[in-house]
C-alpha positions as CSV (number, residue, x, y, z in Angstrom):
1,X,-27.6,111.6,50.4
2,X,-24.7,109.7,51.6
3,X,-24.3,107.5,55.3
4,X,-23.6,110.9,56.8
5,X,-26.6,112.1,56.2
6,X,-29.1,113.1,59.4
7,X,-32.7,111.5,59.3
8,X,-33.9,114.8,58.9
9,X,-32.1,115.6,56.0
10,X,-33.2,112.0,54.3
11,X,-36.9,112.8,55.1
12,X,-37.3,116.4,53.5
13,X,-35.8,114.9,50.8
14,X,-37.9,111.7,50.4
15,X,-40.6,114.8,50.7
16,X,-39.4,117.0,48.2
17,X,-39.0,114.2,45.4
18,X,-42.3,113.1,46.1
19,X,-43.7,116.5,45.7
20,X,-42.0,117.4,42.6
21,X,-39.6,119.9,43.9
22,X,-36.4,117.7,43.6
23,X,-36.0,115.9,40.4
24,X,-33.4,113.3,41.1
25,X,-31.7,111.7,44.3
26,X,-28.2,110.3,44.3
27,X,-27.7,107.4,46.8
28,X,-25.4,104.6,48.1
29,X,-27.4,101.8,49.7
30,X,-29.6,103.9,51.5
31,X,-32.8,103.5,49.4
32,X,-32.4,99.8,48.7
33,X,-35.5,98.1,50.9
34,X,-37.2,99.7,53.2
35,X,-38.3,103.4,51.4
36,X,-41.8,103.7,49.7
37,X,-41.9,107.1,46.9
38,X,-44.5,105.7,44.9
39,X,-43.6,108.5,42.3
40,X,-40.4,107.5,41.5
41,X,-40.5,107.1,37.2
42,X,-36.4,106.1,36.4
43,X,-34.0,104.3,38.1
44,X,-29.8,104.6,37.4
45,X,-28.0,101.9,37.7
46,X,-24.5,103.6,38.8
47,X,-22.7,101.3,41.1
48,X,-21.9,97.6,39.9
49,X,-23.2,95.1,42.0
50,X,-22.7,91.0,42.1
51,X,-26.0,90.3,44.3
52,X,-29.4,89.7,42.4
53,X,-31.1,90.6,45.9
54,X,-29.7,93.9,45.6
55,X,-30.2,94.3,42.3
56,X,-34.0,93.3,42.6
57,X,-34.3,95.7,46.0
58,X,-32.8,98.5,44.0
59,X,-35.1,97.9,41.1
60,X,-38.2,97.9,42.9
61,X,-37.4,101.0,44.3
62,X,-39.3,102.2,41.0
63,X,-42.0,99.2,40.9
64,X,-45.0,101.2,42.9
65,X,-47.5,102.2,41.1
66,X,-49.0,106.0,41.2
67,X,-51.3,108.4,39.7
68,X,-50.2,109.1,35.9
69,X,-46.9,107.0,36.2
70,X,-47.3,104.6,33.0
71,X,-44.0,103.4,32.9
72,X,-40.9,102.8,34.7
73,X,-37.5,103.8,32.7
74,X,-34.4,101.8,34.3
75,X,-30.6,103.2,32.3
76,X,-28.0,101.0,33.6
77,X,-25.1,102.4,33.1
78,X,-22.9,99.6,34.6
79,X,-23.2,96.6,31.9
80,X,-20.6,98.4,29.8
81,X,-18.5,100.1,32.4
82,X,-17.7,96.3,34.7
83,X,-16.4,93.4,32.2
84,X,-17.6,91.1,35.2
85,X,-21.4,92.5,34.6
86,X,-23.7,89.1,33.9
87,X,-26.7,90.1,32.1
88,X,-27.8,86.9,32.1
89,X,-28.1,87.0,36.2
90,X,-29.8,89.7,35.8
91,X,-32.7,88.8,33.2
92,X,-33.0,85.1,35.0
93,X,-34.1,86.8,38.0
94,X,-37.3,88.5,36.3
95,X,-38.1,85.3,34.2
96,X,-40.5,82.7,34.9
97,X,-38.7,78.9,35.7
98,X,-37.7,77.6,32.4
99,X,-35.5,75.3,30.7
100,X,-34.5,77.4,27.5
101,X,-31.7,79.7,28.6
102,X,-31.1,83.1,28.2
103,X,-29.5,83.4,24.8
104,X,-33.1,81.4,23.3
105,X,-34.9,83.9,25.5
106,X,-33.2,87.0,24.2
107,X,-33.3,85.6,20.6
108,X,-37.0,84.9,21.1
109,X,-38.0,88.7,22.7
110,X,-38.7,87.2,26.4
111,X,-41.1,84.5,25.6
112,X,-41.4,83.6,29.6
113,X,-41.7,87.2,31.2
114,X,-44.8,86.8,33.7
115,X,-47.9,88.3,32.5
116,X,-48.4,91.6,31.1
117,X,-44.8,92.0,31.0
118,X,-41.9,92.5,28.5
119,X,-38.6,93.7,27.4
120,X,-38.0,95.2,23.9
121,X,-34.2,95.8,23.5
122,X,-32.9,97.6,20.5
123,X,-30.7,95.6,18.1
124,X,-27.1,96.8,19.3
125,X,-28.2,96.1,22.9
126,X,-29.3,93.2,22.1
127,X,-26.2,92.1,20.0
128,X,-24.2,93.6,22.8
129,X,-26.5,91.6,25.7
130,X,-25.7,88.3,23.2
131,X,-21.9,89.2,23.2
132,X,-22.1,88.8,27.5
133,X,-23.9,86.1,27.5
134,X,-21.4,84.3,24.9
135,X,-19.0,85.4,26.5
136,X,-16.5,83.1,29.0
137,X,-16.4,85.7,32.0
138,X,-20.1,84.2,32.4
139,X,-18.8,80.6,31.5
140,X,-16.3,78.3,33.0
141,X,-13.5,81.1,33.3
142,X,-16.4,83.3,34.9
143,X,-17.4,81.0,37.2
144,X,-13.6,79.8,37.8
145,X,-12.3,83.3,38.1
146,X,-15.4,84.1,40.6
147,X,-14.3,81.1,43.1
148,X,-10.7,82.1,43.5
149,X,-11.7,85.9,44.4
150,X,-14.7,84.9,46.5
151,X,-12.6,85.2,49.6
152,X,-11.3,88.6,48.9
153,X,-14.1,89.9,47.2
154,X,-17.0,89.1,50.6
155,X,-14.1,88.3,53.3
156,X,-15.7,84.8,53.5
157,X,-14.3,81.6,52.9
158,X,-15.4,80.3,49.7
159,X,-17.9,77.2,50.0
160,X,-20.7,76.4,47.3
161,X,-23.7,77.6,49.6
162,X,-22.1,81.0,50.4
163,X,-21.1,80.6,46.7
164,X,-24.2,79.8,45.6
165,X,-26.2,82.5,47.5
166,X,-24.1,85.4,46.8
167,X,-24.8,85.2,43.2
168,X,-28.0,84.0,43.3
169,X,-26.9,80.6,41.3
170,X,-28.0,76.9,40.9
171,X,-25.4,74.1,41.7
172,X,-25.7,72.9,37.8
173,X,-24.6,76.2,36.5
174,X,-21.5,75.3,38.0
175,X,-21.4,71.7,37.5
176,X,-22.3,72.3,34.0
177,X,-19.0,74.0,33.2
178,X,-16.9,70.4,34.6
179,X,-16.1,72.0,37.7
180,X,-16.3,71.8,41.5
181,X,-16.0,74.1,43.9
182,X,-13.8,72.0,46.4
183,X,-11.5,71.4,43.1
184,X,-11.2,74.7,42.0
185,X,-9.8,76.2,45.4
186,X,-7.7,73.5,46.3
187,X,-6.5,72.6,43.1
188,X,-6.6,69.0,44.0
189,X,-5.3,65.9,42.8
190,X,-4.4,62.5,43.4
191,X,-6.3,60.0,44.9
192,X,-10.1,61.1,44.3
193,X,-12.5,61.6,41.3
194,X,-11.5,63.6,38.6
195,X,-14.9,63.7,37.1
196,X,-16.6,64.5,40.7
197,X,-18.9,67.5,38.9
198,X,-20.4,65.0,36.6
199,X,-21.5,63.2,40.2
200,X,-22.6,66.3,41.6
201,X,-24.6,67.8,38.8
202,X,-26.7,64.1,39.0
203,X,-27.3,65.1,42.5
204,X,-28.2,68.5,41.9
205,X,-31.3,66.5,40.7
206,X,-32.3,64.7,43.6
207,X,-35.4,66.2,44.7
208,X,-36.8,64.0,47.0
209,X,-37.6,65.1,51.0
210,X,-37.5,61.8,52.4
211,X,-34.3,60.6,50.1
212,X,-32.5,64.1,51.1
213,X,-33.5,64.0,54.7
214,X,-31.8,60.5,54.9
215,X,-28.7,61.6,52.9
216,X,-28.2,64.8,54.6
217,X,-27.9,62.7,58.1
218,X,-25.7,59.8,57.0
219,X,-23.5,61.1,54.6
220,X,-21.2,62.9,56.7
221,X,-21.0,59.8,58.9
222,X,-22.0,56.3,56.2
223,X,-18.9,54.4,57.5
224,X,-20.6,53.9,60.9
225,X,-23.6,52.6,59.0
226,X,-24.2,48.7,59.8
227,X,-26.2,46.7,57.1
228,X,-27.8,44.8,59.8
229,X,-29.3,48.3,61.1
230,X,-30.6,49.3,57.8
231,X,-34.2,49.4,57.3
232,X,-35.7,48.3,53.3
233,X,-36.7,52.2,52.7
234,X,-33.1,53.3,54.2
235,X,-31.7,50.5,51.6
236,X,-33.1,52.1,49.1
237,X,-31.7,55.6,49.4
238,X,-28.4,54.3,49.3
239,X,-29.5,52.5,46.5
240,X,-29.8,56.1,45.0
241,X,-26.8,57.3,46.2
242,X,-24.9,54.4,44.5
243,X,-26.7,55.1,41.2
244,X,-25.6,58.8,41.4
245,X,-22.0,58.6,42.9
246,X,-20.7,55.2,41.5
247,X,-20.4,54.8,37.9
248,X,-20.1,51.2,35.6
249,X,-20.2,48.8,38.8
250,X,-22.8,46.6,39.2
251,X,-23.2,45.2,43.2
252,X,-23.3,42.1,43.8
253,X,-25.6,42.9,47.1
254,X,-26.8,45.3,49.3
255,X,-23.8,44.6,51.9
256,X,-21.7,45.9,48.5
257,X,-23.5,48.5,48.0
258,X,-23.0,49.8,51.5
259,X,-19.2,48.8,51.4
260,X,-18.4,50.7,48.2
261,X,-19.9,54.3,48.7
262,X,-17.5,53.6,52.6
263,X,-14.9,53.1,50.2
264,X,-15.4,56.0,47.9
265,X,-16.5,59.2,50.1
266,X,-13.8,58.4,51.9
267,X,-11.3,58.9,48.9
268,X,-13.3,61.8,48.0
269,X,-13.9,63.1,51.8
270,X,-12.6,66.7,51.4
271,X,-15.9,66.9,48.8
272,X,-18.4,66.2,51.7
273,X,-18.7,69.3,52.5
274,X,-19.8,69.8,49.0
275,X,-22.0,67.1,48.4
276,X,-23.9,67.9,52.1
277,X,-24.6,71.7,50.4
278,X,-26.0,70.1,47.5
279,X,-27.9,68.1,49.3
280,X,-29.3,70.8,52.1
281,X,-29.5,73.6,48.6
282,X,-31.6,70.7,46.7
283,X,-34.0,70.5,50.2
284,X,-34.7,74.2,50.8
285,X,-35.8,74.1,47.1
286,X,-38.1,71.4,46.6
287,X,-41.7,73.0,45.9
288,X,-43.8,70.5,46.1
289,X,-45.0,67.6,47.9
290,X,-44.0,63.8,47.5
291,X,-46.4,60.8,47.0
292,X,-46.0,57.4,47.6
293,X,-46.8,55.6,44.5
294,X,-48.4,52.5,46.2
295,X,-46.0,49.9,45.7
296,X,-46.2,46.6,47.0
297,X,-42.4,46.8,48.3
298,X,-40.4,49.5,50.2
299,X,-39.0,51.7,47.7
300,X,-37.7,55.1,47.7
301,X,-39.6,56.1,44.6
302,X,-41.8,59.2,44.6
303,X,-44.3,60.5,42.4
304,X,-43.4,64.0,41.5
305,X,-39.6,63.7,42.6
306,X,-37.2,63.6,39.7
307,X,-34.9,60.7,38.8
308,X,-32.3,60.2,36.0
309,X,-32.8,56.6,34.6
310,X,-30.4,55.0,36.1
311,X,-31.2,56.5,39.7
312,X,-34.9,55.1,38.8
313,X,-34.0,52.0,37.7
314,X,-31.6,51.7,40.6
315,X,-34.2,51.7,43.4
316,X,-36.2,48.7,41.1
317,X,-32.7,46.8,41.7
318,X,-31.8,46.9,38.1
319,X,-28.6,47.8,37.5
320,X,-28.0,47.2,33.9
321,X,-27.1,50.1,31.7
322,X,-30.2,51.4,29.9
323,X,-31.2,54.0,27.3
324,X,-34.8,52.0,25.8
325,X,-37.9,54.2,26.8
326,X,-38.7,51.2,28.0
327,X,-37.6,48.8,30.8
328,X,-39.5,46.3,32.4
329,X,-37.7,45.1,35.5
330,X,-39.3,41.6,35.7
331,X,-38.4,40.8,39.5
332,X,-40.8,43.4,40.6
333,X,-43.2,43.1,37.6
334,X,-43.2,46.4,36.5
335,X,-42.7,48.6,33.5
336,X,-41.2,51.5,33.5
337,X,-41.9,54.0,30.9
338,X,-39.2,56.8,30.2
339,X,-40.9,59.6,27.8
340,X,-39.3,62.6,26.6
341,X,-41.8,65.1,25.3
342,X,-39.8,67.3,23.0
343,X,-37.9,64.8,20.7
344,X,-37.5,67.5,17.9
345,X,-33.6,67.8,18.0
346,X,-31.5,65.8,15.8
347,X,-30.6,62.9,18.8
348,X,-34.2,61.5,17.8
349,X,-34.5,59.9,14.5
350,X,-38.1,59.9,13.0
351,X,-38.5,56.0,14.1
352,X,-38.0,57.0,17.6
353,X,-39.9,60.1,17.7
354,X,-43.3,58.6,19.1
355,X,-46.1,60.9,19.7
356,X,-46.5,61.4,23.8
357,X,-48.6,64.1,25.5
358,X,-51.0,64.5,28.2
359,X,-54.7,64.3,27.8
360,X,-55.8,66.4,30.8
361,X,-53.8,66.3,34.6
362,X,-55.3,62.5,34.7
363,X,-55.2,61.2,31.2
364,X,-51.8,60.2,29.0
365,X,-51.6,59.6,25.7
366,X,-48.1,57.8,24.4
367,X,-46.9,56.0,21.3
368,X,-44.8,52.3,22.0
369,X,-42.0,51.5,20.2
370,X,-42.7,51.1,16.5
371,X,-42.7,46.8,16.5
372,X,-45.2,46.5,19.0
373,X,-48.3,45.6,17.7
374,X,-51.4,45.1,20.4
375,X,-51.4,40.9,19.4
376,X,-48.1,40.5,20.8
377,X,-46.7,39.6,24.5
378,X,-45.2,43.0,24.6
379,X,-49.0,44.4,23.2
380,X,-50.8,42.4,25.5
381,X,-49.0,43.0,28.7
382,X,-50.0,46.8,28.1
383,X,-53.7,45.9,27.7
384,X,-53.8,43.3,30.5
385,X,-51.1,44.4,33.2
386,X,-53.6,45.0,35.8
387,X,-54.5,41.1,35.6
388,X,-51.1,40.0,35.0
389,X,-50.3,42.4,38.4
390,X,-47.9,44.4,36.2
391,X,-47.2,47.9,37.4
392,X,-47.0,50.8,34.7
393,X,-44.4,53.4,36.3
394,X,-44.5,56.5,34.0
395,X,-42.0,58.6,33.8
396,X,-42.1,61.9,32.1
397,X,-39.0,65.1,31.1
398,X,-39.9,67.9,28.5
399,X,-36.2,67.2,26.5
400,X,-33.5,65.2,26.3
401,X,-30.9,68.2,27.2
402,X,-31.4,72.2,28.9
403,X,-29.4,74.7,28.8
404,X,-27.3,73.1,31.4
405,X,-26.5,69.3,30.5
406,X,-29.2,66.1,30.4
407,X,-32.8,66.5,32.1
408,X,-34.1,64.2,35.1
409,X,-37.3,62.6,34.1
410,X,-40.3,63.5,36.7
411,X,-41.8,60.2,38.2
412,X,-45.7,60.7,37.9
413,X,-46.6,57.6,39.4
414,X,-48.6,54.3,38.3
415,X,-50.6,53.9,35.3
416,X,-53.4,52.0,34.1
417,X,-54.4,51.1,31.1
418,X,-57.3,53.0,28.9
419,X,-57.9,52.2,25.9
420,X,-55.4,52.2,22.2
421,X,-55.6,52.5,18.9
422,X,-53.2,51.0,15.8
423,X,-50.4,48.9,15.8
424,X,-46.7,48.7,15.1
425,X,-47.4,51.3,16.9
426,X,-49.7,51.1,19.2
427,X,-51.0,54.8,20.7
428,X,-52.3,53.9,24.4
429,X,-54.4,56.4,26.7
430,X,-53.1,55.3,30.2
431,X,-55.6,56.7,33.5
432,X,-52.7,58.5,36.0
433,X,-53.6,57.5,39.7
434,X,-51.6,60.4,40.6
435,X,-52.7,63.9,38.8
436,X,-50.0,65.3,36.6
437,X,-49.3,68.9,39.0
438,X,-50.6,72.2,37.8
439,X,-46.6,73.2,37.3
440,X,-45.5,70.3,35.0
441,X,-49.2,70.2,32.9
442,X,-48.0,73.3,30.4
443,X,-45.4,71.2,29.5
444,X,-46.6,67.6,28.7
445,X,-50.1,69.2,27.0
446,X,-48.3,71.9,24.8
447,X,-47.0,69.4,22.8
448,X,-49.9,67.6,21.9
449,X,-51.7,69.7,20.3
450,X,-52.1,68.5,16.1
């Protein structure tokens, strides 16, 4: 059946493969969405194609179940035929969210396929799957060599959402590779930031809907921003964007804070359009709903958002560098506690590998550093913070690195203090105010089990 084809001549054949007389249709876009022949039992895959929607249309095409079809057989013939073929696209799109990558999820036989689902591949597939996925046509030089033909290939202007939606990927799998998408197509130099992707891929992070809302409708137009108009909570998502955009500069007030994001967006203004696609990609995305944690300030901290430390601490108006899991931030008497879940790869040393996991979606266990005993100041400002007014600010990440660079930590809110047991160190059950969300409780009770 080809574009030519009459409707009638596309309906007696729909009709004869359903009833068995025709054994096998040849199309060209035709059947993609839109066409229901429950009995269809193999799919070829004989035309390469770059979009994982059409991929996913053309594979459901033999998804419907029928009578005494137990199985669907899918041959894709185009993996070895197109050097540009991404089987890692192509298995991402039928896994469930995770933070492995494909090569461990190969390796591992699919641990994250949905329910009831899998995918046995036999070992030379599987080497040759491996060899793709390894392979720099899916890398940097993949993702590079993709930007430069975008124009050509869709007769679009390259920008990172059309980018980003025609292949179906995330802003870090191009920031992970050092890369930009303004940089690459204009080759640029001069007077901006070379290291721009590192900037980006933090705010590839930025999850919050209040802190992306504000972002999205000031960043374009920040040097018309007056301090004097700024309210406390508007502060504080500049705060933010300070922590993500300017690197080893402590400001001396809010006024400089305002003054020296002016000062850099517009070095870096041909990026705006970037950074404003990050921003409005990040806020289609987010999938859940913010919180505020109860503070007794303004603050643009939200339980379930996701900050890197600095971003965190940034909005507590500390701007010292920091890597402790712990940092209390005495002006606003509180204590912020940075857990990583997973500390089983070499970074972690056994002294620093405490023992942290949830309880139940309420209920935290975690392990202090290993000096603190509960006689101390340290020990007793745990025990007693709700007298002392300290808040506990917990946040929580499953590892230190994914697949694509360093892991945000997942704010989830104010703690308060259970009970412990031991010293040097001490193991404290902290009560959540906030419940830890059905999406994030696989990950910080998985590892607490023995």
């Amino acid at each position: 059946l080809t574009g030519s084809s009459t409707d009638k001549e596309r309906m007696l054949a729909k009709q004869k493969l359903q009833d068995g007389e025709l054994k096998f249709i040849c199309v060209v876009d035709l059947y993609n969405e839109g066409v229901d022949i429950k009995q269809i039992n193999t799919v070829l895959f004989l035309r390469p194609t770059e979009s994982l929607t059409v991929f996913l249309q053309q594979l459901g095409r033999g998804l419907r179940l029928a009578e005494g079809k137990d199985c669907l057989t899918v041959l894709d013939f185009i993996g070895q035929a197109n050097k540009r073929y991404s089987f890692e696209n192509k298995y991402a799109s039928l896994l469930q969210k995770n933070n492995q990558g494909m090569k461990k999820e190969v390796e591992a036989e699919f641990p994250h396929l949905p329910r009831g689902c899998y995918i046995k591949l036999e070992k030379k597939a599987k080497e040759r799957i491996l060899s793709n996925i390894r392979s720099s046509l899916i890398g940097k030089a993949g993702v590079i060599s993709k930007l430069t033909t975008f124009e050509g290939d869709t007769g679009t202007k390259v920008s990172l959402r059309r980018f980003l939606d025609y292949y179906s990927m995330t802003p870090k799998m191009i920031y992970t590779h050092k890369i930009t998408v303004t940089g690459t197509v204009k080759n640029m130099s001069g007077n901006i930031d070379q290291e721009m992707w590192k900037k980006l891929f933090r705010l590839s992070s930025v999850d919050s809907v209040s802190c992306l809302q504000y972002l999205i409708n000031h960043i374009e137009t920040i040097g018309k921003l007056r301090g004097a108009d700024i309210t406390q909570k508007e502060w504080s998502f500049l705060k933010l964007a300070y922590a993500t955009f300017i690197d080893n500069c402590i400001p001396k007030n809010d006024e400089d804070i305002l003054l020296t994001l002016k000062t850099y967006l517009n070095n870096n203004i041909e990026y705006i359009p970037e950074i404003i696609d990050v921003l409005q990609y990040n806020f289609e995305h987010v999938d859940f709903l913010e919180k505020n944690p109860g503070l007794p300030y303004e603050n643009a901290l939200y339980v379930y958002s996701t900050y890197t430390r600095a971003q965190a601490l940034a909005l507590l108006d500390y701007w010292k560098t920091s890597s402790e899991g712990v940092t209390r931030v005495k002006d606003k008497r509180a204590t912020c506690l940075f857990v990583t879940l997973n500390k089983g790869n070499s970074y972690y040393s056994p002294s620093t590998a405490y023992h942290d996991y949830s309880i139940n979606e309420e209920l935290f266990h975690w392990q202090s550093q290993n000096a603190t005993a509960s006689n101390t100041s340290v020990g007793q400002r745990y025990i007693h913070h709700e007298e002392q007014k300290e808040d506990i600010l917990l946040f929580v990440r499953e590892q230190k690195d994914d697949s694509y660079g360093s892991v945000p930590f997942m704010f989830l809110g104010k703690a308060k203090y259970v009970s412990h047991q031991g010293d040097k160190p001490m193991s404290i059950v902290w009560k959540l105010e906030n419940k830890i969300p059905a999406k994030f409780i696989d990950v910080t009770d998985k590892l607490g089990i023995g």
